[in-house]
PDB file of N, CA, C and O in Angstrom:
ATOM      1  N   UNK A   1       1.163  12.381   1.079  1.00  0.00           N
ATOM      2  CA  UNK A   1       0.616  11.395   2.005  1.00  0.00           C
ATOM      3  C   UNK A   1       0.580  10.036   1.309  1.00  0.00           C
ATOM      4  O   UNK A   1       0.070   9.952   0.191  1.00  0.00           O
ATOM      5  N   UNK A   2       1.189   8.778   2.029  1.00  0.00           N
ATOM      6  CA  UNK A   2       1.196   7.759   1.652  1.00  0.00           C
ATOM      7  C   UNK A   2       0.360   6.307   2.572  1.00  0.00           C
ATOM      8  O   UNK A   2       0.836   5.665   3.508  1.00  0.00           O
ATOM      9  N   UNK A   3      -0.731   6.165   2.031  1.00  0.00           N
ATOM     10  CA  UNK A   3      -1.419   4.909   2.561  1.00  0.00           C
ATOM     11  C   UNK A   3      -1.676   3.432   1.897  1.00  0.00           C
ATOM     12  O   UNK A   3      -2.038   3.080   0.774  1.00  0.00           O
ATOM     13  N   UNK A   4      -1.435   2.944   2.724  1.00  0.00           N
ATOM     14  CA  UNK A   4      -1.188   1.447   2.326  1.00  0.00           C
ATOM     15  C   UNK A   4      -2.861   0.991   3.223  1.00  0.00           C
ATOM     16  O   UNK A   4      -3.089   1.111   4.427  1.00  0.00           O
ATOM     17  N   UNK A   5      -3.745   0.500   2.206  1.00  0.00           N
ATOM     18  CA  UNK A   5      -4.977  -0.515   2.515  1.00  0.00           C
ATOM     19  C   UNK A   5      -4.444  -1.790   2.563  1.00  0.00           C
ATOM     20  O   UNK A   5      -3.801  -2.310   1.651  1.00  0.00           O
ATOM     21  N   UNK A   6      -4.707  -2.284   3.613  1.00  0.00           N
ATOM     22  CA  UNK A   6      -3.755  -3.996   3.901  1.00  0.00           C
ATOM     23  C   UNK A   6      -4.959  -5.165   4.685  1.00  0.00           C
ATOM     24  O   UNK A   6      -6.029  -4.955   5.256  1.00  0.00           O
ATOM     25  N   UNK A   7      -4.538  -5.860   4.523  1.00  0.00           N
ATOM     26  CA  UNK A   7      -5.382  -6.626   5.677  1.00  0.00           C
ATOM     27  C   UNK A   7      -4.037  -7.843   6.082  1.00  0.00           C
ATOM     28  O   UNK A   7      -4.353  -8.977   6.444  1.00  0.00           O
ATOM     29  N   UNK A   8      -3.027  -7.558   6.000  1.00  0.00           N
ATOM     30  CA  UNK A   8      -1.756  -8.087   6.596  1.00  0.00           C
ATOM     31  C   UNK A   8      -1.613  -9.674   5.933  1.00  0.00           C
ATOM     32  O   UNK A   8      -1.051 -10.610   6.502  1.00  0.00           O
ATOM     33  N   UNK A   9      -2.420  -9.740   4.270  1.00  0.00           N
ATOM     34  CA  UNK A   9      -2.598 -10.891   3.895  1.00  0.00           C
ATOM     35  C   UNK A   9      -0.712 -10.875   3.440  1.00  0.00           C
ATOM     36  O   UNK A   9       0.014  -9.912   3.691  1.00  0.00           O
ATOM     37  N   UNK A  10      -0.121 -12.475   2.583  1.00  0.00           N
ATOM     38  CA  UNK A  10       1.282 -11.955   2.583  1.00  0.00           C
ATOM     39  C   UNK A  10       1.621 -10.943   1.444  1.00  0.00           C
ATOM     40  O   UNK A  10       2.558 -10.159   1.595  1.00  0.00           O
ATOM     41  N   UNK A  11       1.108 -10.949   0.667  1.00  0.00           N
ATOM     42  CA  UNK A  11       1.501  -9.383  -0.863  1.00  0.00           C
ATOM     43  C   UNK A  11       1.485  -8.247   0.532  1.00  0.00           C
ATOM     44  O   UNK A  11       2.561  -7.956   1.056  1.00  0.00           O
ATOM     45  N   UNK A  12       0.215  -7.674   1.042  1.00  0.00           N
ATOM     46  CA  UNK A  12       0.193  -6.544   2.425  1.00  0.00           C
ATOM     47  C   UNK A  12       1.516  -6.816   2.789  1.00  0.00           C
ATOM     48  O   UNK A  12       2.136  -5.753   2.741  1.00  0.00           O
ATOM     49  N   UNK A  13       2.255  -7.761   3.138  1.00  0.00           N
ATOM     50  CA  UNK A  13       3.444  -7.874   4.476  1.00  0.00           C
ATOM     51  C   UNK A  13       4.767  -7.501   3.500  1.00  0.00           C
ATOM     52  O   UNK A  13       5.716  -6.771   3.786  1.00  0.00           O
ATOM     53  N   UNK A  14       4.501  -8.288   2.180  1.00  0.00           N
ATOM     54  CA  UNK A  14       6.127  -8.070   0.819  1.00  0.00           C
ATOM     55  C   UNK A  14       5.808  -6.573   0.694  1.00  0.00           C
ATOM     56  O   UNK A  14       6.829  -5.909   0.520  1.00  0.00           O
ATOM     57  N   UNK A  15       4.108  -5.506   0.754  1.00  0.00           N
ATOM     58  CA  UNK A  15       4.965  -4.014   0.714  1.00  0.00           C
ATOM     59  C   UNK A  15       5.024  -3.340   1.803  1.00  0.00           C
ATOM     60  O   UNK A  15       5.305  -2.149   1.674  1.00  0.00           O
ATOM     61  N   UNK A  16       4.806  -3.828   3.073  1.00  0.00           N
ATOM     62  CA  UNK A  16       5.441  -3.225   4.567  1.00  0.00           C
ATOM     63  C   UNK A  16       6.592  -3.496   4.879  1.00  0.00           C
ATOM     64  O   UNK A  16       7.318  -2.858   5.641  1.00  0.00           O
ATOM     65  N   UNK A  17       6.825  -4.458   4.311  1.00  0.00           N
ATOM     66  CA  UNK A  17       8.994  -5.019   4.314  1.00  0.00           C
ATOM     67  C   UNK A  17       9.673  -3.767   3.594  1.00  0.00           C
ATOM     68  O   UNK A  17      10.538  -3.074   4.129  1.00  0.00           O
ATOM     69  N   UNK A  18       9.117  -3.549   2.179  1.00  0.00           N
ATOM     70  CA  UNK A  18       9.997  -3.010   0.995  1.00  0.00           C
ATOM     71  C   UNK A  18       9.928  -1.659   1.834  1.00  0.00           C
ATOM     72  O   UNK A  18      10.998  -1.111   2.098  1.00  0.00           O
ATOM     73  N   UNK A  19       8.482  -0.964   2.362  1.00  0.00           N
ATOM     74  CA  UNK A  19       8.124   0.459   2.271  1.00  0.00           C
ATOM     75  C   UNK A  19       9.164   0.948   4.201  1.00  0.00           C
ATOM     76  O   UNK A  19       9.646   1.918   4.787  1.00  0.00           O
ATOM     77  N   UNK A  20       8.988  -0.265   4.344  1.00  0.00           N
ATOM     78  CA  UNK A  20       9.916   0.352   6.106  1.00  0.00           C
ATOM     79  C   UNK A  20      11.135  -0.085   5.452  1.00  0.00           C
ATOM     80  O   UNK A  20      11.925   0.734   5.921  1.00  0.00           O
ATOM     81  N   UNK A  21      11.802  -0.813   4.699  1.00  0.00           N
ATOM     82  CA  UNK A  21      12.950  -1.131   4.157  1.00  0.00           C
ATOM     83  C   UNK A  21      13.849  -0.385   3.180  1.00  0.00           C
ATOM     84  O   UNK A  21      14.975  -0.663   2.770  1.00  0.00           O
ATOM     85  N   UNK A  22      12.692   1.079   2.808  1.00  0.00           N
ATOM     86  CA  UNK A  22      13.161   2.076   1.950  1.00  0.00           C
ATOM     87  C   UNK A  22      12.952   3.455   2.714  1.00  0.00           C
ATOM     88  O   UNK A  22      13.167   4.630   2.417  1.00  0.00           O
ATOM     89  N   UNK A  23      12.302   2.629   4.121  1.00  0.00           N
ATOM     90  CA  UNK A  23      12.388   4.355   4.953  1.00  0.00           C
ATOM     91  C   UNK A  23      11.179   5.126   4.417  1.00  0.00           C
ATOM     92  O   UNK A  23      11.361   6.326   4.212  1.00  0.00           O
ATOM     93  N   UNK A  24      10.150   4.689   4.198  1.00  0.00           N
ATOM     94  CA  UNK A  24       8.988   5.349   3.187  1.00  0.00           C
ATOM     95  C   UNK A  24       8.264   5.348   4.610  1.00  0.00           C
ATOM     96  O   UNK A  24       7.929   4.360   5.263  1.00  0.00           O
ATOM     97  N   UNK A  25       8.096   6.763   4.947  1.00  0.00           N
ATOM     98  CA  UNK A  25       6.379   6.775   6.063  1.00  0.00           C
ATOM     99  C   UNK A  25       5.270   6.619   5.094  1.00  0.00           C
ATOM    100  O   UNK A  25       5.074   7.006   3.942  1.00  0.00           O
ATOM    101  N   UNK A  26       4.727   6.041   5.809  1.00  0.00           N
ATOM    102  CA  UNK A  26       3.217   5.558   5.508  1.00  0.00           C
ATOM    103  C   UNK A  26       1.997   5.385   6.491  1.00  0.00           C
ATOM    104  O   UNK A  26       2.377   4.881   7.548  1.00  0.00           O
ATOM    105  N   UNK A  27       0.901   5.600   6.467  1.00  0.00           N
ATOM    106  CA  UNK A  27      -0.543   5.277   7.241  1.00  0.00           C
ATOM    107  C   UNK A  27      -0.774   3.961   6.703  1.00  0.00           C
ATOM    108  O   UNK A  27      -0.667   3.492   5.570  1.00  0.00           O
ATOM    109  N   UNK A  28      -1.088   3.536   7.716  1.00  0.00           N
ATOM    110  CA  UNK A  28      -1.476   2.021   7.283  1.00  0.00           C
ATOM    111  C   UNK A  28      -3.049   1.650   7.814  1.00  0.00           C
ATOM    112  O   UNK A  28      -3.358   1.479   8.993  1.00  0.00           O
ATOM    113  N   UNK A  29      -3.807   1.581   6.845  1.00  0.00           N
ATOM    114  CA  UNK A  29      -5.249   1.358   7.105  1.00  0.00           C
ATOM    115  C   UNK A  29      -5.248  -0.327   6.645  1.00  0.00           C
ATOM    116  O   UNK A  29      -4.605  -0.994   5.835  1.00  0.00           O
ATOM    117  N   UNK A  30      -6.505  -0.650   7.787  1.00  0.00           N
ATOM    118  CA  UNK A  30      -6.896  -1.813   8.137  1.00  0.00           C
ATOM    119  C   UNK A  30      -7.813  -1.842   8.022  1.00  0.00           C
ATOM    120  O   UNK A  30      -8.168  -3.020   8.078  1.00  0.00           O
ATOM    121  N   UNK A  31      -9.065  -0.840   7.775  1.00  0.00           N
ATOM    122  CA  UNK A  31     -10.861  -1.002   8.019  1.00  0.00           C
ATOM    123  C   UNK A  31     -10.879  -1.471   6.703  1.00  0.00           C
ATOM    124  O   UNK A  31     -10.623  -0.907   5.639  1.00  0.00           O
ATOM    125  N   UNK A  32     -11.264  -2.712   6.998  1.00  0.00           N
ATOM    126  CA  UNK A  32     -11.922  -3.226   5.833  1.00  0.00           C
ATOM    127  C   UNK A  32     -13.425  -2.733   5.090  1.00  0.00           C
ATOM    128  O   UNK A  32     -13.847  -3.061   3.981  1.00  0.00           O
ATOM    129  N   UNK A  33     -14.124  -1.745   6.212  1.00  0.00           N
ATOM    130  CA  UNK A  33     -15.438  -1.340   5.535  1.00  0.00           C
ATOM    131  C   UNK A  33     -14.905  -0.003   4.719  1.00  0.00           C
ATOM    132  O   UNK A  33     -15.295   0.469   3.651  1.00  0.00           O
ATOM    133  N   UNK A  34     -14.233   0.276   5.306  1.00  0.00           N
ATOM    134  CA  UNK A  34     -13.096   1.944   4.912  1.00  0.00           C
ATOM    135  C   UNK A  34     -12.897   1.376   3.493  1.00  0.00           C
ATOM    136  O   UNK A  34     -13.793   1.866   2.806  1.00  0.00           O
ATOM    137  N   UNK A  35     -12.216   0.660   2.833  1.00  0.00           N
ATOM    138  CA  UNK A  35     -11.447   0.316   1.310  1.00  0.00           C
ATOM    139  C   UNK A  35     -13.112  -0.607   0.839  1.00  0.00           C
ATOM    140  O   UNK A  35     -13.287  -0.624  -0.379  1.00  0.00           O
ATOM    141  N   UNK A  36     -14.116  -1.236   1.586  1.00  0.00           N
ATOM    142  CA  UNK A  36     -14.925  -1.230   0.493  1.00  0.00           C
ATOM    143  C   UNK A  36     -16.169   0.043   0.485  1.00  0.00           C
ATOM    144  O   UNK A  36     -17.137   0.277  -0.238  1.00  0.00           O
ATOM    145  N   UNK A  37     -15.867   0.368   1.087  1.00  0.00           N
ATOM    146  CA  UNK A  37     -16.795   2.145   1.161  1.00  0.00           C
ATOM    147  C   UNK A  37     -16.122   3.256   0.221  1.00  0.00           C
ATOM    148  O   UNK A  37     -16.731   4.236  -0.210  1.00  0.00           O
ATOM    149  N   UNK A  38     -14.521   2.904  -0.083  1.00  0.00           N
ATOM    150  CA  UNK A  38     -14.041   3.409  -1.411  1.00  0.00           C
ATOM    151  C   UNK A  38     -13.925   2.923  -2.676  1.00  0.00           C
ATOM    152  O   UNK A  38     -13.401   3.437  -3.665  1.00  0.00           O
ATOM    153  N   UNK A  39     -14.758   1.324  -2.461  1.00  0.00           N
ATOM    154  CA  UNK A  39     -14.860   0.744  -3.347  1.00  0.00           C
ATOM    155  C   UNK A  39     -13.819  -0.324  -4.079  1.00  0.00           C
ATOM    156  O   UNK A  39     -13.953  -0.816  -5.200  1.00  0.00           O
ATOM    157  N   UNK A  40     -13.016  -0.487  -3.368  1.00  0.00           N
ATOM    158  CA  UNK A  40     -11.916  -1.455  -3.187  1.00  0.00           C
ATOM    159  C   UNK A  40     -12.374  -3.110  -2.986  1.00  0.00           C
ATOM    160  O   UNK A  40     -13.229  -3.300  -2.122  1.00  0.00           O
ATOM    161  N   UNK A  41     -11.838  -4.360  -3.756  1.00  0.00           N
ATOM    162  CA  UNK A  41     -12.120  -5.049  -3.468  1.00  0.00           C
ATOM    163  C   UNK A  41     -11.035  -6.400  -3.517  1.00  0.00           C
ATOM    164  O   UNK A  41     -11.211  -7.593  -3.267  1.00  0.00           O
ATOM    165  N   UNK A  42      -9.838  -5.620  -3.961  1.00  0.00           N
ATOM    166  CA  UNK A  42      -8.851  -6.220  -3.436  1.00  0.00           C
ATOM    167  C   UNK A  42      -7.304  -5.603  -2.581  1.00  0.00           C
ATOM    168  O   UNK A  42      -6.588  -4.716  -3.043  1.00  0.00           O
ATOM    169  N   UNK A  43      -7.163  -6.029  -1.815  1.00  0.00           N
ATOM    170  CA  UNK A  43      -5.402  -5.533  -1.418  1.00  0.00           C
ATOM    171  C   UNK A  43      -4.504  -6.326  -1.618  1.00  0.00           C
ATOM    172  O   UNK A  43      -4.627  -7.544  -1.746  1.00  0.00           O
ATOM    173  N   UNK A  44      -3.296  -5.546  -1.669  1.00  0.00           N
ATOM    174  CA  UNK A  44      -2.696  -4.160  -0.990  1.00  0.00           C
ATOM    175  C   UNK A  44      -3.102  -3.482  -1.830  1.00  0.00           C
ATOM    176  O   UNK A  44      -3.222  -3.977  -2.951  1.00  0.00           O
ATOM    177  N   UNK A  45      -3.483  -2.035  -1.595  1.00  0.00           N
ATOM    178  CA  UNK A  45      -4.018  -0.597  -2.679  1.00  0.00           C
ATOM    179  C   UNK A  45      -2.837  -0.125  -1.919  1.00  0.00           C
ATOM    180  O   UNK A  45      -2.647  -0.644  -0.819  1.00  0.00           O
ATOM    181  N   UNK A  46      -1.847   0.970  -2.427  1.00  0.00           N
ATOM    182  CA  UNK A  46      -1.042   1.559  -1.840  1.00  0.00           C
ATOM    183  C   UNK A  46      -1.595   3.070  -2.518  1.00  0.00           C
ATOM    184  O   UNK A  46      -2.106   3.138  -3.636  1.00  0.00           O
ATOM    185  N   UNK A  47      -1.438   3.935  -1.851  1.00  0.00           N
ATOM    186  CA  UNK A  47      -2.631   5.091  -2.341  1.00  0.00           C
ATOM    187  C   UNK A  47      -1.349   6.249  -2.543  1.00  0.00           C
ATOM    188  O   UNK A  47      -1.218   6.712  -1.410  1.00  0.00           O
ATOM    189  N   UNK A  48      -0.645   6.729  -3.179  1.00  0.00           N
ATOM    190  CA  UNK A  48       0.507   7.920  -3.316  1.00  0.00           C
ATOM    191  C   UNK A  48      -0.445   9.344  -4.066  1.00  0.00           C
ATOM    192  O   UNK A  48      -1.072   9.413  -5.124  1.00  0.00           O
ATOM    193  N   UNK A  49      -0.208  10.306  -3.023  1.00  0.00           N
ATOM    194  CA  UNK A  49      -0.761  11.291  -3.790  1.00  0.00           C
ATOM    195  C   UNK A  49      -2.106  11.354  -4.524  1.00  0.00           C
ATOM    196  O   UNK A  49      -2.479  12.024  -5.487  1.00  0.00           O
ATOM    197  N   UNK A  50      -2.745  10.387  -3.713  1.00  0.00           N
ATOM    198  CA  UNK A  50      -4.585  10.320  -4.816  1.00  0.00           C
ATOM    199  C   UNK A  50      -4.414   9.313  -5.478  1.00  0.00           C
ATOM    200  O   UNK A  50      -5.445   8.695  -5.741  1.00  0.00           O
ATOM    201  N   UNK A  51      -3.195   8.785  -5.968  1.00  0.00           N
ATOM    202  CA  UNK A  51      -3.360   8.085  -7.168  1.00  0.00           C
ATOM    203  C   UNK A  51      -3.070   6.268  -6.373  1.00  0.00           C
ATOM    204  O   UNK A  51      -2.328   5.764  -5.530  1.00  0.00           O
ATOM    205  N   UNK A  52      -3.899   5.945  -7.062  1.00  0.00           N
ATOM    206  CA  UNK A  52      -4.321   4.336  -6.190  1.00  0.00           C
ATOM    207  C   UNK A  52      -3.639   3.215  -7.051  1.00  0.00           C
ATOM    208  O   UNK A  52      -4.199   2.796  -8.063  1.00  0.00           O
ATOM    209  N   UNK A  53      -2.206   2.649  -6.563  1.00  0.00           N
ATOM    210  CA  UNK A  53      -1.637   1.401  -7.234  1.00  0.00           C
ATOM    211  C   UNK A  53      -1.827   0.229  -6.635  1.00  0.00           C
ATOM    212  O   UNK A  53      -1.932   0.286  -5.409  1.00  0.00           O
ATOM    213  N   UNK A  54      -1.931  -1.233  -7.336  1.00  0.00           N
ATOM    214  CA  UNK A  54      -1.979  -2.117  -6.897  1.00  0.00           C
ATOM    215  C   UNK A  54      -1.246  -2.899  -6.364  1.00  0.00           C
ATOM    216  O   UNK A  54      -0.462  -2.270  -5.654  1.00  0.00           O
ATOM    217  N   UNK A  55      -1.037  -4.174  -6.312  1.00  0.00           N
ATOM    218  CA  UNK A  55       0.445  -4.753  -5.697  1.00  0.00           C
ATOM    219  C   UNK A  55       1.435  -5.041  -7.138  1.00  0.00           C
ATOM    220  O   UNK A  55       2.545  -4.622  -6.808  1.00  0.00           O
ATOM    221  N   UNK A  56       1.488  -5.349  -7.980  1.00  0.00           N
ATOM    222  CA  UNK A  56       2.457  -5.035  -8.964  1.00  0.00           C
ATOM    223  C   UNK A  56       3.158  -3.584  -9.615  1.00  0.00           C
ATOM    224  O   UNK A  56       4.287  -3.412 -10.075  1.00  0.00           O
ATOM    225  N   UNK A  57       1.650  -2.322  -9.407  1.00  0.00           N
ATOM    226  CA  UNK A  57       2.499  -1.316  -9.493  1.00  0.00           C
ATOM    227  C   UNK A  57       2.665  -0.598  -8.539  1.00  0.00           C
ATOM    228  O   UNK A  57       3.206   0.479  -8.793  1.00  0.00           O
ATOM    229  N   UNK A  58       2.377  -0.807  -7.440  1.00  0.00           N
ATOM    230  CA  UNK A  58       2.855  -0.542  -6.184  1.00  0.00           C
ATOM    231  C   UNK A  58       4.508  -0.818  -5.718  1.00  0.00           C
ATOM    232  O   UNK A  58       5.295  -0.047  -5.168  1.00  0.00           O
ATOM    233  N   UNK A  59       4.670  -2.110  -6.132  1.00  0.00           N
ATOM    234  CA  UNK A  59       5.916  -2.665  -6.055  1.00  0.00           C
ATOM    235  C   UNK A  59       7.072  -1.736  -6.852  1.00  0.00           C
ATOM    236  O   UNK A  59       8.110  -1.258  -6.394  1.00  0.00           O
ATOM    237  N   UNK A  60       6.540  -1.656  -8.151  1.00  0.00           N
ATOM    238  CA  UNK A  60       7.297  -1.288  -9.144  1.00  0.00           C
ATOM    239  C   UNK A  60       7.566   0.535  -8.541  1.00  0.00           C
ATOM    240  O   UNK A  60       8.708   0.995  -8.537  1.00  0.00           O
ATOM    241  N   UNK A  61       6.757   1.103  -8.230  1.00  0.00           N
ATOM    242  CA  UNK A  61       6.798   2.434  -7.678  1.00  0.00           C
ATOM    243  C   UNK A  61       7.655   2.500  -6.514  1.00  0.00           C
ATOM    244  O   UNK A  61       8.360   3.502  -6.402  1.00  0.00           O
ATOM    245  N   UNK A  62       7.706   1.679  -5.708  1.00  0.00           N
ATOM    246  CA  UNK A  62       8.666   1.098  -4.136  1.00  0.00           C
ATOM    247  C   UNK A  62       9.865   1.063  -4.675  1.00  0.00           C
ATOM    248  O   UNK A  62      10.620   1.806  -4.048  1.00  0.00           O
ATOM    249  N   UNK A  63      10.501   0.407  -5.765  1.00  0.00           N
ATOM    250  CA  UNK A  63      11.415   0.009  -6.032  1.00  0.00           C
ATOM    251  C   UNK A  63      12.322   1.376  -6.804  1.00  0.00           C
ATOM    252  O   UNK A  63      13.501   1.462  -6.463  1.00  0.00           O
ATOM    253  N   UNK A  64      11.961   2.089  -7.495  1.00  0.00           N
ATOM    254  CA  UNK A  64      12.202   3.416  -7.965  1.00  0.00           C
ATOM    255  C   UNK A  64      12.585   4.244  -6.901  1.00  0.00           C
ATOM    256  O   UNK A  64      13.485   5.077  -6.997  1.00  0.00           O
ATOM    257  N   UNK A  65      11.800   3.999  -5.697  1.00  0.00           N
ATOM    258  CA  UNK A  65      12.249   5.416  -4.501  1.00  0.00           C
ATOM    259  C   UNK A  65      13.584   5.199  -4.159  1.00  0.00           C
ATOM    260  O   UNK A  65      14.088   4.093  -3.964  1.00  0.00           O
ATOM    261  N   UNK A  66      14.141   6.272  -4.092  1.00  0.00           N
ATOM    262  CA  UNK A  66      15.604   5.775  -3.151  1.00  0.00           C
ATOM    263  C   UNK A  66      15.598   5.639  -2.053  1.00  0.00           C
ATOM    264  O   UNK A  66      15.013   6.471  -1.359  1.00  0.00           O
ATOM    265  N   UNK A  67      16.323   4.411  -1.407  1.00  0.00           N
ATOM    266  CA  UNK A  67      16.153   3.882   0.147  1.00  0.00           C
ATOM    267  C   UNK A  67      17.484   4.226   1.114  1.00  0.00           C
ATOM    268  O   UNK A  67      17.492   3.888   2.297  1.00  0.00           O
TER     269      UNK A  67
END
């Protein structure tokens, strides 16, 4: 399961380009009380498997998948 925490700021929009641009399904959460009720206090969090990357290694993880 792959979720992307966004609030559609532009970093949010550079990994909804890459992640529909590599064919990657994803959930895309928007509750902003949701990511600070997990304690989140900045986005994009892109969440793979439990494990929670930010927008640089988020990117870097996007870029590895084959598209």
């Amino acid at each position: 399961m792959i979720k992307l925490y966004s609030t559609h700021c532009p970093r949010c929009n550079v990994l909804i380009k890459k992640l529909n641009a590599k064919g990657i399904q994803f959930e895309e959460i928007t509750s902003v009380e949701e990511m600070k009720a997990l304690g989140m206090s900045s986005v994009p969090i892109l969440e793979v498997d439990g494990e929670r990357m930010d927008f640089s290694k988020a990117n870097k993880w996007i870029n590895q998948q084959e598209g």
